[in-house]
C-alpha positions as CSV (number, residue, x, y, z in Angstrom):
1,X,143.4,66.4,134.7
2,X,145.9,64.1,136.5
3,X,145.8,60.1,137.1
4,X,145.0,60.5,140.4
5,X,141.8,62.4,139.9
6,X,138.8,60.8,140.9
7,X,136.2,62.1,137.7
8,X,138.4,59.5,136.0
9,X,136.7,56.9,138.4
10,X,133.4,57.8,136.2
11,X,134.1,58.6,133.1
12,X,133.4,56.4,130.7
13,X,133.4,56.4,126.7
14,X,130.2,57.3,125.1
15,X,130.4,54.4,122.3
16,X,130.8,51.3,124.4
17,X,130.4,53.2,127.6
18,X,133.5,51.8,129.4
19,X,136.2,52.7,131.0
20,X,138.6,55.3,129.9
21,X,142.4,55.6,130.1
22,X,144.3,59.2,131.1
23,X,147.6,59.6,128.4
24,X,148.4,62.9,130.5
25,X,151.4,63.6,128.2
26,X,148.8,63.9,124.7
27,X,145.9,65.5,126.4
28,X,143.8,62.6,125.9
29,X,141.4,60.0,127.3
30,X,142.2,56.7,125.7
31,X,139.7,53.6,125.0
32,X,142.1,50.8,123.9
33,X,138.6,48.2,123.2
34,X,137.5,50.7,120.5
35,X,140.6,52.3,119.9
36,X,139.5,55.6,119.8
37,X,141.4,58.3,121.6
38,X,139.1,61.6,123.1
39,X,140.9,65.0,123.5
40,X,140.9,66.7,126.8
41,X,141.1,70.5,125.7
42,X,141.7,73.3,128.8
43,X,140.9,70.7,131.3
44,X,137.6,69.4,129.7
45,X,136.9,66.0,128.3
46,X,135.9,66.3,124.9
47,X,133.3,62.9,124.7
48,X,130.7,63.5,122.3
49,X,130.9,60.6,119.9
50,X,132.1,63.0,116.9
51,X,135.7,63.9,119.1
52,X,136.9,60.4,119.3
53,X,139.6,59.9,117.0
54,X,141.1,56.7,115.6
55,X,144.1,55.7,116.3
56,X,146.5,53.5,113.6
57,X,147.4,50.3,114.9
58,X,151.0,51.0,115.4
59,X,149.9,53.8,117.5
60,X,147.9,51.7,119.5
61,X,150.7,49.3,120.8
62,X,152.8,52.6,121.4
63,X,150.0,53.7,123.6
64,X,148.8,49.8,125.3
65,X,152.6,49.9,126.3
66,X,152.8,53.4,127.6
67,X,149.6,52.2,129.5
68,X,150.9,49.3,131.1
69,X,154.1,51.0,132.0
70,X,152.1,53.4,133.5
71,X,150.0,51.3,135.7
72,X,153.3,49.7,137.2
């Protein structure tokens, strides 16, 4: 899966059923509101409610920066 592909347009958390955020470097689909991180494993979104994963505050600015860096 790359930022440019267009399932990412749809995808969308199965919690709070928003939008999701690529972290191509971790495998991961990122949802910063809940902060819950979902693992994409051999090219397949994992979003059943049970994969997201917390993720510790300090992580969570880590990866809001890496986001916004990103989108620049």
């Amino acid at each position: 899966m790359t930022p440019d592909d267009p399932l990412l347009t749809i995808l969308a958390c199965p919690l709070d059923k928003g939008p999701l955020s690529l972290l191509p470097e971790e495998k991961t689909l990122y949802n910063p509101r809940l902060r819950l991180s979902y693992p994409i494993v051999e090219g397949i979104p994992q979003l059943l409610p049970s994969s997201g994963r917390k993720v510790a505050a300090e992580d969570h600015e880590r990866l809001l920066t890496r986001l916004k860096a990103s989108a620049t």
